[in-house]
VMD Tcl script that draws the C-alpha trace (Angstrom):
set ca {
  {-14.00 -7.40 -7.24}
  {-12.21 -8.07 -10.73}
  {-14.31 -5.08 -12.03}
  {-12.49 -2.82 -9.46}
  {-8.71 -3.37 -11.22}
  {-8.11 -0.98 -13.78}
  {-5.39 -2.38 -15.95}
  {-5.46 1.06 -18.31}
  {-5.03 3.15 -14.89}
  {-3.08 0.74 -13.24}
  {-5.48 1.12 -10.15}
  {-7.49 -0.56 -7.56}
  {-10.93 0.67 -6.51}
  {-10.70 0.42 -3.30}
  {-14.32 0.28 -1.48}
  {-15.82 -0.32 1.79}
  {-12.82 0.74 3.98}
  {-12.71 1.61 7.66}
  {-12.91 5.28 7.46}
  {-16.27 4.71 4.76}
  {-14.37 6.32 2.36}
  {-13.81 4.71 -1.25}
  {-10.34 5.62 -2.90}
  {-8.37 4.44 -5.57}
  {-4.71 3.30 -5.37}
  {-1.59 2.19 -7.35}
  {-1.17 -1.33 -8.97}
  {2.32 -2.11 -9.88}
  {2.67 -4.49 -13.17}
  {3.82 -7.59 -10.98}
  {0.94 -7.25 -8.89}
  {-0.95 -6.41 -11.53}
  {0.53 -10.31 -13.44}
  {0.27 -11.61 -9.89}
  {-3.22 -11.13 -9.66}
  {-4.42 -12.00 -13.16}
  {-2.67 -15.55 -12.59}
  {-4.54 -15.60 -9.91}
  {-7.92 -14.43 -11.14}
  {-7.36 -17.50 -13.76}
  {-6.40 -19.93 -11.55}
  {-9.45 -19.55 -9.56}
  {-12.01 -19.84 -12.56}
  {-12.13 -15.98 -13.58}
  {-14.48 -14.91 -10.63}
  {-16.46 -11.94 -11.12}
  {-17.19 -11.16 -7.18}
  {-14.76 -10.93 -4.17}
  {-11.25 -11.33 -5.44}
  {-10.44 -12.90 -1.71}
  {-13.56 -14.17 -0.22}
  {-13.29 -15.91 3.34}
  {-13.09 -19.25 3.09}
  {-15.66 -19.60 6.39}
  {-18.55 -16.80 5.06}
  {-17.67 -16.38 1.20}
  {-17.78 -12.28 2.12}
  {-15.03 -9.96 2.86}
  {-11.79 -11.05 4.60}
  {-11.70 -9.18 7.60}
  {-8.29 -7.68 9.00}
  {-7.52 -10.06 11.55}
  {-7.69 -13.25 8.45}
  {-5.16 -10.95 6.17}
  {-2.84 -10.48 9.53}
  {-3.11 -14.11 9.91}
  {-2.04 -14.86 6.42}
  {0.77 -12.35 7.05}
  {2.63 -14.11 9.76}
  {1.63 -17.45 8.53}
  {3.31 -15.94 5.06}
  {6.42 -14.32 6.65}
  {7.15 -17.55 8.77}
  {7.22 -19.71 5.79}
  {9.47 -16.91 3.78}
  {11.85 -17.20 7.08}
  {10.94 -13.40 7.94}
  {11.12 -13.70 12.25}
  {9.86 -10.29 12.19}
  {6.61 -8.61 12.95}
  {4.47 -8.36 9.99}
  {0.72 -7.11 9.40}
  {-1.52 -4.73 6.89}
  {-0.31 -2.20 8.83}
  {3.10 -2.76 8.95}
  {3.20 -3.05 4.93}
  {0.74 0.68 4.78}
  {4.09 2.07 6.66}
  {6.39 0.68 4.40}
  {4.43 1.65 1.11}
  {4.05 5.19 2.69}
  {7.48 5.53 3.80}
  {8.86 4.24 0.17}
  {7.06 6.59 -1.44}
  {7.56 9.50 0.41}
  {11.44 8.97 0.48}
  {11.08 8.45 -3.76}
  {9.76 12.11 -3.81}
  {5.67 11.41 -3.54}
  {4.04 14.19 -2.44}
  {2.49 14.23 0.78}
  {-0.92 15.02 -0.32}
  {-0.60 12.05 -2.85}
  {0.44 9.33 -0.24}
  {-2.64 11.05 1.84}
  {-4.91 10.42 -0.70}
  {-3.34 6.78 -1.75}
  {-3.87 5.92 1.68}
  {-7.50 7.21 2.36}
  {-6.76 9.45 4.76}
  {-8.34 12.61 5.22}
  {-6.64 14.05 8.03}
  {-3.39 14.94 7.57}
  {-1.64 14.03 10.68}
  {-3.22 10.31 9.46}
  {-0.79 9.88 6.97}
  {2.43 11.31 9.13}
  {1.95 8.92 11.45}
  {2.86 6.32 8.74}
  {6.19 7.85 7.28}
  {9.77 6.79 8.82}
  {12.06 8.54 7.18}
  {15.40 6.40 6.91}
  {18.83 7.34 7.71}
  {19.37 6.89 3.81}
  {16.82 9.69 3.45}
  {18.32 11.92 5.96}
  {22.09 11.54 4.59}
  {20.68 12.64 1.38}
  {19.67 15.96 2.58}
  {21.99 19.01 1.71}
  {22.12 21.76 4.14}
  {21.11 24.92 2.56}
  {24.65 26.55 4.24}
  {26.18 24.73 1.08}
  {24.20 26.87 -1.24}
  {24.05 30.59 0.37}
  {22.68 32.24 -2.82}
  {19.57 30.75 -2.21}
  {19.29 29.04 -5.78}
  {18.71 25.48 -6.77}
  {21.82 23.55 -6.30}
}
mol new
graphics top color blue
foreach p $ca { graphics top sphere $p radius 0.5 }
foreach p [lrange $ca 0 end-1] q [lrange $ca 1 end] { graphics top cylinder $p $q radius 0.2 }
display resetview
């Protein structure tokens, strides 16, 4: 719903979800232009951003999947692309900018820890990154 954007916040309400569990999450300012062209462009609607074009209700995730590959075919992209796929990504991109754990956890919805693990691949960029404490032996910030 438009009501659900918080442009002061820069958040999303984020209702309804599988786990029953409302949470808020980020909105980046090119999303955030993205989606007010968009709100415009379909006559300002004050209900369901992205209603299914068959009921008018929710999209369900097997319609957003479909508009993923349909989406990443057009773009060229031959690889595997869903919701979940682009959860991972955000997750692992913020974890390797320094989010904390507990925020992605909380971004995400997910109340059980081991939830959100699942979801972060750390890169080789990450990992060559990491100093070995052996190059600091007084134990102090290097």
């Amino acid at each position: 719903h438009y009501d659900d954007i918080s442009r002061t916040n820069m958040t999303i309400h984020v209702r309804e979800t599988k786990g029953r569990i409302d949470r808020y999450t980020i909105l980046s300012q090119k999303n955030l232009d993205l989606l007010t062209e968009y709100w415009y462009k379909c006559g300002r609607p004050k209900d369901i951003f992205f209603p299914n074009s068959w009921s008018g209700g929710y999209l369900d995730i097997a319609s957003v999947n479909q508009f993923f590959k349909k989406s990443a075919k057009l773009a060229g992209i031959n690889r595997h692309v869903s919701s979940l796929a682009c959860r991972q990504s955000f997750a692992s991109h913020l974890f390797e900018s320094g989010t904390d754990i507990k925020y992605i956890q909380s971004l995400l919805g997910h109340v059980d820890p081991r939830s959100t693990d699942v979801y972060l691949h750390v890169s080789n960029k990450t990992l060559l990154g990491i100093r070995s404490p052996f190059d600091n032996p007084e134990g102090g910030e290097s």
